[in-house]
N, C-alpha and C positions, 0 to 999 in steps of 0.2 A: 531612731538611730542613737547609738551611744558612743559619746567619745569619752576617753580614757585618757589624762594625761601623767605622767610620769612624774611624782615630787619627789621625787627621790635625793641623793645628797647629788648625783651627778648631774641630772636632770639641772633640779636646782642653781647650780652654778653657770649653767648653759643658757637659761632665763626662760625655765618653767614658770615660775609664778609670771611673768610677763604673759607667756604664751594663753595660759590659763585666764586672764584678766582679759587679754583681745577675745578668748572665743565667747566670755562671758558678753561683751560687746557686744560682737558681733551677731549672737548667737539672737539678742534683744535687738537691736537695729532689724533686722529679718525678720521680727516676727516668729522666731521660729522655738518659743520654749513649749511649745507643746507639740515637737516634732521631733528637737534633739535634747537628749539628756546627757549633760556634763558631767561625768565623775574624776576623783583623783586616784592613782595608784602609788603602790610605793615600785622600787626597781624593774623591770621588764627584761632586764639582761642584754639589752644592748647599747650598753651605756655609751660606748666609742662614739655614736651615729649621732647625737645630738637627743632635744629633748626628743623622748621616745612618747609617742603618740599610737594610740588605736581608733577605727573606725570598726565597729563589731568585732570581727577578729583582724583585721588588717593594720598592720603596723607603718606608721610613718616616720619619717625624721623631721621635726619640724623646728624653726628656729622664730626668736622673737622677730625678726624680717623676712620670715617668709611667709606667716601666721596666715596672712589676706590672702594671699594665691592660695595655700592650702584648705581654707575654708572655703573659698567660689569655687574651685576643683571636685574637690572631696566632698564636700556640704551641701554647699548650696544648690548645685547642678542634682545632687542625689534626692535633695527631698522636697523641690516646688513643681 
């Protein structure tokens, strides 16, 4: 699984690098670096929505408070 998070200058302001830093966490807490690979991107064009998140091709809006639900949802259910 690849997640994709948005640094972009919107993103950014919204608290990517937050968002980024929990799935790093979390991503370890789980056990899970040799299941999910983290990358960053720059813009995804939908900057309105909050920080902009992919899971393979699927786009999320995710926020530095909602990072945990989105990871047990999206994540963690997807790949143990």
């Amino acid at each position: 699984m690849k997640i994709t998070v948005c640094i972009g200058s919107s993103c950014h302001v919204k608290g990517s690098r937050q968002v980024v830093e929990a799935l790093q966490s979390l991503i370890k807490e789980n056990c899970l670096e040799d299941k999910v690979e983290l990358g960053g991107t720059f813009c995804l064009g939908k900057c309105q929505e909050g920080v902009c998140v992919t899971i393979d091709d699927n786009f999320f809006s995710v926020s530095p408070d909602t990072v945990n639900d989105f990871f047990n949802t999206e994540v963690t259910a997807k790949v143990k």
